[in-house]
C-alpha positions in Angstrom: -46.8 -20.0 -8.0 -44.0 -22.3 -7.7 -41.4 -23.4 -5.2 -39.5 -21.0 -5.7 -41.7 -17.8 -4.9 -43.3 -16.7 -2.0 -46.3 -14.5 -1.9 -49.7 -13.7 -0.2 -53.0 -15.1 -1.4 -55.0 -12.7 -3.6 -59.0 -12.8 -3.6 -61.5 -10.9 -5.7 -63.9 -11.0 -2.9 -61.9 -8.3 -1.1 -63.1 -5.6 -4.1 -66.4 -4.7 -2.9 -65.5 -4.6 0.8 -67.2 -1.7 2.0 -65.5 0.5 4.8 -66.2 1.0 8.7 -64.9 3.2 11.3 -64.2 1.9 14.5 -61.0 2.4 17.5 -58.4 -0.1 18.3 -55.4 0.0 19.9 -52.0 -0.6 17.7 -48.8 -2.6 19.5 -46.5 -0.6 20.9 -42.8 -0.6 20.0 -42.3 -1.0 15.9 -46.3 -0.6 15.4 -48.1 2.6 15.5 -49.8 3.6 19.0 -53.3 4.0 19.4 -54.8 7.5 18.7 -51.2 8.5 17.9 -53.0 10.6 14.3 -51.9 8.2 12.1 -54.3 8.4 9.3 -55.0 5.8 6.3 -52.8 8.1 4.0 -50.2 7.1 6.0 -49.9 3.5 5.9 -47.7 1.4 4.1 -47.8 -2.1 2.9 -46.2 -5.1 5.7 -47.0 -2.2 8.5 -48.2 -4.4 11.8 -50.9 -4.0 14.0 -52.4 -5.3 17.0 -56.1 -4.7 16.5 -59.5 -5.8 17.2 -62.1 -7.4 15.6 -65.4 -5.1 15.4 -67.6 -7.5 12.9 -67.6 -11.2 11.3 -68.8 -12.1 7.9 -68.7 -15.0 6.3 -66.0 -13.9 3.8 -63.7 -12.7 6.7 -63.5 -10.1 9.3 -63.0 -6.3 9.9 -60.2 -5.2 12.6 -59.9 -1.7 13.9 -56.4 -1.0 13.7 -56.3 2.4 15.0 -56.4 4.8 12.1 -60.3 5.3 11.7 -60.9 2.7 9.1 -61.0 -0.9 10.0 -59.1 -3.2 7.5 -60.6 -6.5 6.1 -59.3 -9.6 6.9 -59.8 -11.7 3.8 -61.1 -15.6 5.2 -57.9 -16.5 2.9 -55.3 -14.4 5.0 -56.7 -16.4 7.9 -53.3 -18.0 9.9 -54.5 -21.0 11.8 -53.5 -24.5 12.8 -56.9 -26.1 11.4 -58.2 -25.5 8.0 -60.5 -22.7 8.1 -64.0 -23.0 6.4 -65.9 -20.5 8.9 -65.1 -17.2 10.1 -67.0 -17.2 12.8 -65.1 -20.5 14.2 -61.5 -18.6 14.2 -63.1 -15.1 15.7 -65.9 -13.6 17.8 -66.2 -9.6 18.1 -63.3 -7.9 20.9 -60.8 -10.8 19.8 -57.4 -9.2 19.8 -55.6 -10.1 16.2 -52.0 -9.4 14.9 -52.4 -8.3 11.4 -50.2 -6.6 8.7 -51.1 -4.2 5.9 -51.4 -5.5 2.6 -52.9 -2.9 0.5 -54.2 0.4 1.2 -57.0 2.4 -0.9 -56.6 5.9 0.4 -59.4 7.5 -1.9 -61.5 4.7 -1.3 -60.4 4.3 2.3 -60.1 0.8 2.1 -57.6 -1.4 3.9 -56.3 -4.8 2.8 -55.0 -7.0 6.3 -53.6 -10.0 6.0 -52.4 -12.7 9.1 -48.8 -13.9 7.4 -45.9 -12.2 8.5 -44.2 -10.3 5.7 -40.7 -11.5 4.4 -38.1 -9.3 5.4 -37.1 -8.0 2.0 -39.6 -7.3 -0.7 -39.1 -6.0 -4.1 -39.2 -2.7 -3.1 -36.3 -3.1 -0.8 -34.2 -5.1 -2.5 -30.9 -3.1 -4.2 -28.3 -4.6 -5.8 -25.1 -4.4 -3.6 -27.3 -5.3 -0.3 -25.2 -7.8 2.0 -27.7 -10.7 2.8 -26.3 -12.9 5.8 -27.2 -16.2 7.1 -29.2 -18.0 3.6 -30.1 -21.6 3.6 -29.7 -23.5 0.5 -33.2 -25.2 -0.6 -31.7 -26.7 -3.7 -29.1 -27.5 -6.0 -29.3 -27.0 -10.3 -26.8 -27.8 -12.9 -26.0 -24.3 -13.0 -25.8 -23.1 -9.2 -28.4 -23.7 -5.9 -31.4 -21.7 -4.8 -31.4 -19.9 -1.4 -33.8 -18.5 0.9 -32.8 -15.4 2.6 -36.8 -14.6 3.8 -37.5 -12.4 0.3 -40.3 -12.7 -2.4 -38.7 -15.2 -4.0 -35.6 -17.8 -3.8 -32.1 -16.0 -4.7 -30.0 -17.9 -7.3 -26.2 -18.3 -6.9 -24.6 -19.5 -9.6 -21.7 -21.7 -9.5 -18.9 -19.1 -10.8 -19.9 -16.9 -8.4 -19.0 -18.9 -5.5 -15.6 -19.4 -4.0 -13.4 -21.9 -5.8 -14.1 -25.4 -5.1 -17.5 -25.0 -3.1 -20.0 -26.4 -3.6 -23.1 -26.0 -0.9 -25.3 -29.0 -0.4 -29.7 -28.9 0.2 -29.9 -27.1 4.0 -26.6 -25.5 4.1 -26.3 -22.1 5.8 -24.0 -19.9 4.1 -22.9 -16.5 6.3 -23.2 -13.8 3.5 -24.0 -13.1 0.0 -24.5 -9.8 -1.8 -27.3 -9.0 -4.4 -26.3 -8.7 -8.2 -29.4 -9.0 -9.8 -33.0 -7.4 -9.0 -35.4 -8.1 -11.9 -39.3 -8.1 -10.9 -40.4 -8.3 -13.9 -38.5 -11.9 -14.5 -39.0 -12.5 -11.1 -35.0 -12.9 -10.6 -33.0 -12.7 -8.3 -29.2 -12.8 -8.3 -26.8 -12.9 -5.5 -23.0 -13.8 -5.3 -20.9 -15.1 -2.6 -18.0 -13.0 -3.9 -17.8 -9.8 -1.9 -18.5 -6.9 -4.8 -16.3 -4.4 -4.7 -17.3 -1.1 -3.1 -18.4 1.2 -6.3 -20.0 -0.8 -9.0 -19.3 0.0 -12.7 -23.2 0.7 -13.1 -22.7 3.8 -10.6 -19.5 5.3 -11.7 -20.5 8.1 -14.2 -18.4 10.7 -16.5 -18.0 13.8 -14.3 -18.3 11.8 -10.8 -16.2 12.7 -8.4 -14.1 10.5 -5.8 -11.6 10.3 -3.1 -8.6 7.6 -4.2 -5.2 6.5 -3.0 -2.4 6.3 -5.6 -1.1 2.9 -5.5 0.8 3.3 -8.7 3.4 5.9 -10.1 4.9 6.1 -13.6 6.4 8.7 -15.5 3.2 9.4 -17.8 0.6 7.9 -15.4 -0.6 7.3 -12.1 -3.0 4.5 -11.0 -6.1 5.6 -8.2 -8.0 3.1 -6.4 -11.2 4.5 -5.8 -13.1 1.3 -4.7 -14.3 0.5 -8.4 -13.3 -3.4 -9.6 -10.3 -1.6 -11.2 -8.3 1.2 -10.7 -8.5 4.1 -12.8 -5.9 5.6 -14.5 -4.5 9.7 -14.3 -3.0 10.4 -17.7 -0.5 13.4 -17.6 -2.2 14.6 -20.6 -5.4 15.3 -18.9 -3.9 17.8 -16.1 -2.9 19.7 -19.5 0.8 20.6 -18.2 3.9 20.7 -20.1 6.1 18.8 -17.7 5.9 15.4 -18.4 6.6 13.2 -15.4 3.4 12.4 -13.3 6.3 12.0 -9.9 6.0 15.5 -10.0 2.7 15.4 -8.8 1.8 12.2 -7.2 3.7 9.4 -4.9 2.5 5.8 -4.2 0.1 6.1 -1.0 -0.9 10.0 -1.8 -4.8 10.4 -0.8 -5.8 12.1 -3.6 -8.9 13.4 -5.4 -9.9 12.8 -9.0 -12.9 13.4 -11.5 -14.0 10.9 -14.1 -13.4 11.9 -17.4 -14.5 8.2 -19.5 -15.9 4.9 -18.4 -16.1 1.6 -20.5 -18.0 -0.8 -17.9 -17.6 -3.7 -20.8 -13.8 -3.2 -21.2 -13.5 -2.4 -17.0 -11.2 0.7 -18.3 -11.6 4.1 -16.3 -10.1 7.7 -16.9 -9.4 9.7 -14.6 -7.9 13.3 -13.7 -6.4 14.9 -10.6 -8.5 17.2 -8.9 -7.3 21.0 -8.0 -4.3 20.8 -10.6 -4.0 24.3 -11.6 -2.0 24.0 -15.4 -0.4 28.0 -15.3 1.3 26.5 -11.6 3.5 24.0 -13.7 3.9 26.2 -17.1 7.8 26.3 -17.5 9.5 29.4 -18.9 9.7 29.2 -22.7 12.8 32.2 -22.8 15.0 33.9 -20.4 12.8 36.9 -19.6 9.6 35.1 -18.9 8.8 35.6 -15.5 7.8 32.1 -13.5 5.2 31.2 -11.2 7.0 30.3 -7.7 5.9 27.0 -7.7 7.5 26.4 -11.5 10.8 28.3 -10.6 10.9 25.7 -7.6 10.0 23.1 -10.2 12.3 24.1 -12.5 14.9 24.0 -9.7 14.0 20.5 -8.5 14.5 19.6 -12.4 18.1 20.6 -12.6 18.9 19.0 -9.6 17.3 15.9 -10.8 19.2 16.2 -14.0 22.7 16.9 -12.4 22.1 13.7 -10.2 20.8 11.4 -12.7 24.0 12.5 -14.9 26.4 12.3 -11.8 25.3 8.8 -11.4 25.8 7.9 -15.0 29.2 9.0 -15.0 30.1 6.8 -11.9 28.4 3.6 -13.4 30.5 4.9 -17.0 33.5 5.3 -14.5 33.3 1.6 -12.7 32.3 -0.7 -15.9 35.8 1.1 -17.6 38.2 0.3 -14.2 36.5 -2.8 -14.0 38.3 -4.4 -17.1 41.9 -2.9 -15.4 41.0 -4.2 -12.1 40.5 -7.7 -13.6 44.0 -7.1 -15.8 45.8 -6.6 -12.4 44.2 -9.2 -10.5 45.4 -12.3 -13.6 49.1 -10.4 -13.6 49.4 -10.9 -9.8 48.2 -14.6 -10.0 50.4 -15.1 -12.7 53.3 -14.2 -10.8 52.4 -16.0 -7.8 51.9 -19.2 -9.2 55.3 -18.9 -11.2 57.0 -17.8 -8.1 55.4 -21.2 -6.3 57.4 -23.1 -9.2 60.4 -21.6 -8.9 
């Protein structure tokens, strides 16, 4: 094991420990209470007891924990502030011991105890994404430093994912850093002090579906943030309407819903569509005695008055570039005059 893992003593010994009932009374509060029906099925790994030792042997020590099996307390899951070389010298039968489970045996109702205090994550509850806050830097490599946030082994944060222009030093706290790598069997563990973004590209999946807010509007896309690194992108083609301006449907800061329709994680690209877009709602008449929806006669409507605007406006900018070339004529005949006038 090296410096950079952390771990609890394993002994062969602990194989051919044979089982013995007994009573004991569990700590109250996080820790099971005595004669509360828990049964050996139940029990998990790094659960913690209070419990008593019923018997001494020279290999280590059974402790009732409550659950109608006593658990062996291997002589090398022995916590104590002198080397230990005899049992007997750490505990006598009654003593009152805080253990935690280490392994469990169900069918062969055996129970593994052990004196160290579990880290607070463990490979089993470890996810990537998971904020970790308060980690002390234990030491520094060419390509980034080695933290310990109490887990099964030392988290590695590399240089480029750290804010630009830090650079922690040996016994350094640093407030928070998020998990980006879980690997147990490399026995890696990545973490960044970059906040992630919300949705990762790992869990965004073709057919998903998500809440967004538009913060983009052209006249053949819109642009959905939906938490992701990116935003994705709502192609008027894929709400499968003939009018072709995505303002029809969308304005910047709409709360919308969408669907995914593709996702490239290595190109960071995402398609997207509008949910509840109903295509026969936008279908335009094609001839004069189709009838239309009342939603694309009020479309249609909003069109023509678009049109007539847009071409109003044309004709005024048209209007001012052609007086502006008279205005200017007028404006050198009148200075002309006055300075001859001034002459005279």
């Amino acid at each position: 094991m090296n410096s950079y893992e952390r771990g609890f003593p394993v002994s062969d010994e602990t194989s051919a420990i044979p089982a013995i009932n007994g009573t004991a009374n569990a700590e109250a509060g996080s820790h099971p209470p005595a004669k509360s029906g828990l049964s050996i099925a139940a029990l998990k790994p790094r659960m913690a007891f209070k419990g008593k030792v019923t018997r001494v042997e020279l290999g280590g020590a059974f402790v009732d924990i409550g659950v109608g099996v006593d658990g062996f307390l291997h002589i090398s899951q022995i916590v104590s502030d002198k080397p230990v070389l005899r049992v007997a010298d750490v505990f006598h039968i009654g003593d009152e011991v805080q253990v935690y489970v280490l392994r469990v045996y169900p069918k062969n109702k055996r129970i593994d105890l052990t004196m160290h205090k579990p880290s607070t994550y463990d490979w089993s509850n470890l996810e990537v994404g998971a904020k970790l806050s308060g980690v002390r830097v234990v030491s520094i490599e060419s390509f980034g430093v080695f933290v310990d946030f109490d887990g099964p082994k030392h988290g590695l944060i590399p240089f480029n994912l750290m804010p630009k222009g830090m650079r922690p030093k040996v016994g350094d706290r640093i407030d928070d850093v998020w998990v980006v790598e879980v690997d147990e069997s490399k026995r890696r563990i990545g973490l960044t002090m970059i906040e992630p973004p919300a949705l990762p590209w790992e869990k965004i999946k073709k057919g998903n579906r998500y809440p967004g807010r538009v913060t983009r509007v052209e006249r053949n896309a819109a642009y959905v943030d939906i938490g992701a690194e990116r935003e994705g992108v709502v192609r008027i083609s894929s709400l499968g309407v003939s009018y072709a301006d995505m303002h029809a449907f969308v304005t910047e800061g709409d709360e919308v819903n969408v669907r995914v329709l593709k996702v490239d994680p290595h190109k960071r690209q995402l398609d997207l569509t509008l949910e509840g877009i109903n295509a026969d709602d936008y279908a335009l008449s094609s001839g004069p005695d189709e009838q239309l929806s009342p939603f694309a006669a009020a479309l249609q409507r909003a069109q023509r008055i678009k049109r007539a605007q847009m071409a109003a406006a044309a004709a005024a900018d048209r209007s001012t570039k052609k007086a502006n070339p008279q205005n200017e004529l007028l404006e050198r005949t009148l200075q002309q005059m006055q300075a001859q006038k001034k002459d005279n």
